[in-house]
C-alpha positions in Angstrom: -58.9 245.1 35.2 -57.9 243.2 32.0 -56.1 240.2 31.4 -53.0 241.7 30.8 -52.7 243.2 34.2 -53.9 239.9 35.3 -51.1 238.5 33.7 -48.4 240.7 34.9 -49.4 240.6 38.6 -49.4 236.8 39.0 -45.8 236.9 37.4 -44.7 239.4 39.9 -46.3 237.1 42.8 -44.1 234.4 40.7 -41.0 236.2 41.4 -41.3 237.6 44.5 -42.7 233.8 46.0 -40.1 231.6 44.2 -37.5 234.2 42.7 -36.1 232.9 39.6 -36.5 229.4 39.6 -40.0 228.6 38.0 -38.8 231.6 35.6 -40.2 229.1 32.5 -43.6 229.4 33.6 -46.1 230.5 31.0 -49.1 232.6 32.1 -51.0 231.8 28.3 -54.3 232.7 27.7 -54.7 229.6 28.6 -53.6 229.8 31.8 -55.3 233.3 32.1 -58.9 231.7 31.1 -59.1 228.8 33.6 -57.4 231.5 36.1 -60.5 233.4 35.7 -63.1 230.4 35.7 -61.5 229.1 39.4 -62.1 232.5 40.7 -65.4 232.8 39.2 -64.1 236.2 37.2 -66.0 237.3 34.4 -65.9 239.9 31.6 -68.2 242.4 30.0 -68.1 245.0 28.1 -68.5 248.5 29.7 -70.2 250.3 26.5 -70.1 250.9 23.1 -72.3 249.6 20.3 -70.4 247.0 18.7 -72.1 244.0 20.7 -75.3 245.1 18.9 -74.7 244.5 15.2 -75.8 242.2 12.7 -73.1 240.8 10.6 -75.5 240.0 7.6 -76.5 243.3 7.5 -73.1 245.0 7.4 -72.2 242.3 4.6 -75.4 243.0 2.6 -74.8 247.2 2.7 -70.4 247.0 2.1 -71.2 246.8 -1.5 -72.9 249.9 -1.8 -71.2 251.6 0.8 -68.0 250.9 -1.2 -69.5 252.6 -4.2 -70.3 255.3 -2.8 -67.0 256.4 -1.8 -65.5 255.5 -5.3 -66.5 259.1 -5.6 -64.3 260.9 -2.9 -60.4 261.1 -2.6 -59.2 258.9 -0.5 -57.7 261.5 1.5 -61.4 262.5 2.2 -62.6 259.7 3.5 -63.0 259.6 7.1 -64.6 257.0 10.0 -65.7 258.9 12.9 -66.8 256.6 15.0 -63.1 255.3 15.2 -62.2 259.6 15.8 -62.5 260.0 19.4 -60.1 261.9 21.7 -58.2 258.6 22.7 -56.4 260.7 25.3 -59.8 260.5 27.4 -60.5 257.3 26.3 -61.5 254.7 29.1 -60.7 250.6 29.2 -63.5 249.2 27.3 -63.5 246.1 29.1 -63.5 245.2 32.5 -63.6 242.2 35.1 -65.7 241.4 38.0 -64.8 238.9 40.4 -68.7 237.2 41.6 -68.2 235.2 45.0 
């Protein structure tokens, strides 16, 4: 479940508990955080790599990865890792509710 759908479903509860009168109320991220921290709801990642990189080391090898590449069309370039089949591709983040 993300914070999105989080989001949306408390403003439906809004409008179907007080119809149109509290219509001014802002669900912020705010709002969506300290939601989330009163029902004990947390967030974690459900794979991928990224949360194992080191940003110094990405900094350190852009120069040379960058000259490399001076060589190719930019037409030819490509980034697989960012080539999946996004029709299959599942929410990367979800949240679990800990009582």
């Amino acid at each position: 479940m993300t914070g999105e759908m989080i989001q949306t479903k408390a403003k439906e509860f809004l409008q179907k508990t007080y119809g149109d009168a509290n219509s001014e109320f802002n669900f912020s991220i705010g709002w969506l955080e300290r939601f989330k921290a009163r029902h004990v709801i947390k967030s974690y990642r459900r794979f991928g790599e990224s949360g194992s990189i080191v940003i110094e080391n990405i900094e350190d090898a852009l120069p040379q990865i960058k000259a490399k590449l001076e060589n190719f069309d930019r037409k030819n370039i490509y980034n697989m890792d960012e080539t999946d089949l996004f029709y299959r591709l599942q929410i990367l983040f979800a949240s679990l509710m800990l009582k």
